[in-house]
C-alpha positions, 0 to 999 in steps of 0.5 A: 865404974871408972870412965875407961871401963864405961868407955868400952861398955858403951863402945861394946852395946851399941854402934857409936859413929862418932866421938859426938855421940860417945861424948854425949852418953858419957854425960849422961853417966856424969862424966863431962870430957873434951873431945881432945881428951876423949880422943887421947883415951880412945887411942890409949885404950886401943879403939879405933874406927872401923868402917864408921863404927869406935870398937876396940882393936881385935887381942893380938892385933898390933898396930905398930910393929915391934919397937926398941928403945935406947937411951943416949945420954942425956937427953933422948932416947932412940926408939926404931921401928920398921921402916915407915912406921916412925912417923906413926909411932912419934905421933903416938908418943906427942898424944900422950906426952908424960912430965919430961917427955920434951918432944920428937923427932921422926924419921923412917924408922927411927924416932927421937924422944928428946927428954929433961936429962933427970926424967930420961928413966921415968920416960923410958919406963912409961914408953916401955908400959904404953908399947907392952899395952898396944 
């Protein structure tokens, strides 16, 4: 069983109230993780806390608004969103960073994705995946 379907097995059985506890089920799968990497994979797979419980986001729930991308040659790429969600978004985005993803900067609505001028298109893509996943 791969780690993130374990992940959301354990998150689906039984009330985990904190990353502590998960981390220390996990271990006894065999799977050894930090809390920082559990923590990305948690925000990737969608899981959030609510009322002191991990469980995953309700299908259709969004938790960001719509978002475009635009690419400015060389080396960014110009995502808007709806206004005060930018700083979310870019957060998002530095917590899952991917090879040539140097940085961003974030606004209201407008969040800039600086890049190496050779990785523009593979950064794009991955953006575009991870958006289509929330």
């Amino acid at each position: 069983m791969d780690l993130d379907t374990l992940i959301l097995e354990l998150l689906d059985g039984s009330p985990i109230t904190d990353q502590g506890d998960l981390l220390a089920r996990l271990a006894a799968k065999g799977h050894e993780l930090t809390q920082s990497t559990l923590s990305r994979r948690l925000k990737r797979l969608g899981v959030h806390k609510a009322h002191g419980i991990y469980r995953r986001a309700e299908a259709g729930t969004q938790i960001l608004p719509g978002v475009s991308i635009t690419e400015a040659p060389p080396n960014l790429l110009v995502l808007r969103t709806a206004p005060g969600f930018a700083q979310a978004l870019g957060l998002s985005i530095d917590a899952d960073p991917v090879p040539g993803q140097m940085g961003t900067l974030a606004g209201d609505d407008t969040v800039f994705v600086a890049v190496l001028p050779e990785r523009r298109a593979d950064v794009k893509a991955h953006l575009l995946r991870v958006l289509a996943a929330r």
